[in-house]
Structure formats: C-alpha cells, structure tokens
N, C-alpha and C positions, 0 to 999 in steps of 0.2 A: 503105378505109383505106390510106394511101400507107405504104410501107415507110418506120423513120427508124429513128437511133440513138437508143439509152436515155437516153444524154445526153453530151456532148459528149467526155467520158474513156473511155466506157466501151469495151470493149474485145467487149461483144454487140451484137448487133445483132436487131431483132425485127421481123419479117415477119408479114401475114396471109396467110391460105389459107384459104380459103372461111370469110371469118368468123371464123377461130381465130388466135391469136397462136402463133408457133412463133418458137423462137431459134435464131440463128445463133452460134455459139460452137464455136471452133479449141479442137482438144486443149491447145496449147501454152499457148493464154490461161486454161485451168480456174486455177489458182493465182491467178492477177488476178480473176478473177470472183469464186470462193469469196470470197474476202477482202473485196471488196465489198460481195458479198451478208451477209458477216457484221458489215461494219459498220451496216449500215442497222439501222433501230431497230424493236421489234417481229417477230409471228410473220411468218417467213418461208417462204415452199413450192418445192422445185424437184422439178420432175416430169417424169415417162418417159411423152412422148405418143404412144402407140397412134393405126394410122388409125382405131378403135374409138372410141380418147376424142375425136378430131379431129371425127366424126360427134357423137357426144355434145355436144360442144362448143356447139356451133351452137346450140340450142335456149338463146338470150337468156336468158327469163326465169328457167332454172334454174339452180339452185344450182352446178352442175358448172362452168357458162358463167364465172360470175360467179368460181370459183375458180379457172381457165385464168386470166383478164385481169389478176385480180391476182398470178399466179406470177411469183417474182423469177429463176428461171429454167425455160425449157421446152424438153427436148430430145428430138427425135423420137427414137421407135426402130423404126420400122415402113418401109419400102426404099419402101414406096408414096405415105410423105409425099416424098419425097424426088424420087419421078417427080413427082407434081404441082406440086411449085415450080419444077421442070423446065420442066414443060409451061406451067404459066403465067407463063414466065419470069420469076419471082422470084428472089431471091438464096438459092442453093443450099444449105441448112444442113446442118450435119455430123449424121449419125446413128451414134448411139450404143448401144453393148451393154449395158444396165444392167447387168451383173454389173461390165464395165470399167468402167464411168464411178463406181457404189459406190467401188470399188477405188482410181480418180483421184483423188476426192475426200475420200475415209480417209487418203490419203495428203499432201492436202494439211493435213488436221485436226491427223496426226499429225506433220509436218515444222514445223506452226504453233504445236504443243502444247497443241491443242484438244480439247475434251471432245466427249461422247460417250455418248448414252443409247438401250438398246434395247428397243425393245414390239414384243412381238407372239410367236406362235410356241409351244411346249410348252415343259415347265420344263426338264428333260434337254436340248431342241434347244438351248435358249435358255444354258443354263450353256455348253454345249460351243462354242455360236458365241461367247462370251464368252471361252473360256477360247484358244480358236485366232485371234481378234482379238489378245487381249494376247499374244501368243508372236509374233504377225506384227507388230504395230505396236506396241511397246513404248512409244513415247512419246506414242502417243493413250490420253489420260484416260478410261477407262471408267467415267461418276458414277450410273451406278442402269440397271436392268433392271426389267422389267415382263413377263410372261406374257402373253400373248393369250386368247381365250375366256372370257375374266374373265365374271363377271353382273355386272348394271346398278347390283349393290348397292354394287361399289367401284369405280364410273367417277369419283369425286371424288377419290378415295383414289389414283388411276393419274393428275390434272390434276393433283394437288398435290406429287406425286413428285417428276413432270416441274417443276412449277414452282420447287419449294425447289431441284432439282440443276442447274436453270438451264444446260442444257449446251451446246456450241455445236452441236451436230448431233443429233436424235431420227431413228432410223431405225424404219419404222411397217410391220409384216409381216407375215407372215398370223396369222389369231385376232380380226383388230381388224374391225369389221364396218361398220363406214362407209367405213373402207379410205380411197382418197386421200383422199376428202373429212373424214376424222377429226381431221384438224389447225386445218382449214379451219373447222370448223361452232365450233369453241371458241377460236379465235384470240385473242381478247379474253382466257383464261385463261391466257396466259402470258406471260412478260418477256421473249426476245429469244433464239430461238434458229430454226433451219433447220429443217422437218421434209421426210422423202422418203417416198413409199410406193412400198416394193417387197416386191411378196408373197413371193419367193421368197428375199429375203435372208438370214432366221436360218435353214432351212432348208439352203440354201448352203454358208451360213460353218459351219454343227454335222457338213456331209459326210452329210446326210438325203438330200438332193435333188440330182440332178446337172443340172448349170446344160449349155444349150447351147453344142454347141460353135461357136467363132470361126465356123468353115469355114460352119457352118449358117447363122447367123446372118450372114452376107457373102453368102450366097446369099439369104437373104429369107426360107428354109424352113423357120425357126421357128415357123409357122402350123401345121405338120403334128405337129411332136413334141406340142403342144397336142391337135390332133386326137384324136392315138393315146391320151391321156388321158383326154380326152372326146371319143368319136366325132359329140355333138348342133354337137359348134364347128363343123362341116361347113357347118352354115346359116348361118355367118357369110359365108357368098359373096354373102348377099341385102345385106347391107349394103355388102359390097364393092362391089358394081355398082352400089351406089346411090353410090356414092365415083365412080366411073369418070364418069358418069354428070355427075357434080356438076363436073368439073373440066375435062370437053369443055365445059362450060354456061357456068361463067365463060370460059373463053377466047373461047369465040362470042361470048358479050353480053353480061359485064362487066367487060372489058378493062383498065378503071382501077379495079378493087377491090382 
C-alpha cells in the first residue's frame, strides 16, 4: 500500500508499516486535526499504537486489524515504530507520549469549548481526576463520568449515558475490559463523538499512578518501568524479535509495500 494523504486539506499524513496504518501528525498541526476529526460524522477513534498493537495489527481478519484501518487518527508511541519507517524508509512519523498528547488534546477541547466524558477507573480515582481536570481546564465541559469494573448488567446503562451526553471527547481507562476495542465493537450506539483508550489516564489525572517520565520515555525505557510491575513482560522480547525480524524482511523483499 503506497504511502498518500487523507485527502487533499488534510494536514496527516498516513503511512503502512508492515500492514498497519500509522499517522504522520506535527505537534503544531494537533488543533487542525482535532478539529477535523471532530467534524466528521459519527463514532470516531484516535489511538496510542504500541509496537504490540503494530504486531496485533497485522492479523487481517481480526477485529483489532479492522479497528486500526478505520482509526481517524494513529499515533505511535513505541521508539521502535519509529526505527522501522526509518529503516523502510518511509515518512518518518512523530511519536508521541500519551500522557502529552491527552494533555494536547484537552487542550484543544478546552480552547474550542468542548465537552468531555470520562469511563473507566474507581469511583474516589474517578471524582479526583474529575475534580483536577476542572481546576486545570476550566473551560472544558465535563458532561458525565462512568466508573469502570461495572458488571455486564449496566453496560446499556453506561452506552446510553454516553449517548444522551453526546460529548465531543469520551476518554476510555482502566476497569473497561475490551479496552481500545470498547468503542469500536459498539460504534453503531453512538451519535458523534471521539473516543481514546488510555489505561492509565484517570489514574494519572486523580495523582494514583505516576505517569513516566519525559527523559524515560525519549530514551525508549518505558518497557522496563512496565517490567518492574510485571516481571512475566520480560517475554515480550519474543515478539519483539519477531518485530525486528519483520522489518529486515520487508526491506529485503518487499520494497514497494
């Protein structure tokens, strides 16, 4: 698939890498893109691509695949996407720190006077990242909050929230158990708003969880603080190689992918 623009205004740019769509998107241009992406019609997705979910990806016939292709935007966060558009020389896409790019983009919401719905997370985490969102962005609309670890018996009850508060942003965090793909698999049940999944955001914003730092994450070494949390992410080196692996393979022998 040849690299091309999303369409002749747009201001992204969208690239393959082994199969997967990843966007190319300047800090400066996030306000032009938001703004885009909020006019288009229907549920929309922008997502934090992991070389995890990049693997993930690949597999066509799954649901994961199918929710990548149609993402209105995709921005790596993993240092090793980044050597492989390198190496396959592709057009080099900016990576991004999900806690920054949240942050960019709340900032666009609240500069625009957009709304704003949060899922996911305990109820305590969830008030206090609600209550330090409003002290920080005053003029983002915060229209409804939802808990995570819900039971199945009020997943209608948590689509119809969302649906009546119609907001321009849902951000989707830990508790929610389809996780990215939670937006995705119910699309059809909502009118017109952005969803994100990032596990560690209400967390973050309540002062629970301490987000990596800049410095770590500019070196790549975000992998390890993971680690130290779960020593079993060690065996993620098997997929890693199978990443390395993948990206000598296209360059050898298929040069125009």
């Amino acid at each position: 698939m040849a690299e091309e623009l999303r369409n002749e205004n747009s201001k992204l740019k969208r690239i393959n890498l082994l199969g997967v769509p990843v966007d190319v998107c300047n800090p400066g241009d996030m306000d032009e893109v938001i703004l885009e992406i909020l006019a288009k019609p229907g549920t929309k997705q922008i997502v934090f691509l992991s070389v995890w979910d990049l693997l993930k990806g690949r597999k066509k016939k799954k649901n994961f695949s199918k929710y990548l292709h149609s993402a209105d935007l995709i921005l790596p966060v993993s240092k090793s996407i980044i050597w492989g558009a390198k190496f396959l020389k592709k057009t080099v896409p900016v990576r991004y720190n999900p806690f920054s790019a949240v942050i960019a983009i709340l900032s666009v919401m609240e500069y625009h006077y957009k709304s704003l719905f949060l899922l996911g997370g305990r109820k305590k985490a969830l008030q206090k990242a609600e209550s330090n969102l409003r002290s920080t962005l005053p003029n983002l609309q915060i229209v409804g909050r939802y808990v995570g670890y819900y039971s199945k018996d009020i997943e209608k009850d948590v689509v119809q929230a969302i649906y009546k508060a119609s907001p321009s942003l849902v951000i989707v965090s830990d508790g929610i158990k389809e996780k990215k793909l939670w937006a995705y698999n119910r699309r059809n049940n909502f009118a017109s708003s952005i969803f994100l999944y990032y596990k560690d955001c209400i967390g973050i914003f309540s002062d629970r969880v301490k987000r990596v730092s800049e410095k770590t994450f500019d070196r790549g070494l975000e992998i390890w603080a993971e680690i130290f949390k779960n020593p079993l992410k060690i065996f993620l080196i098997f997929p890693y190689l199978r990443y390395i692996i993948l990206v000598f393979w296209y360059r050898l022998f298929k040069k125009n992918s």
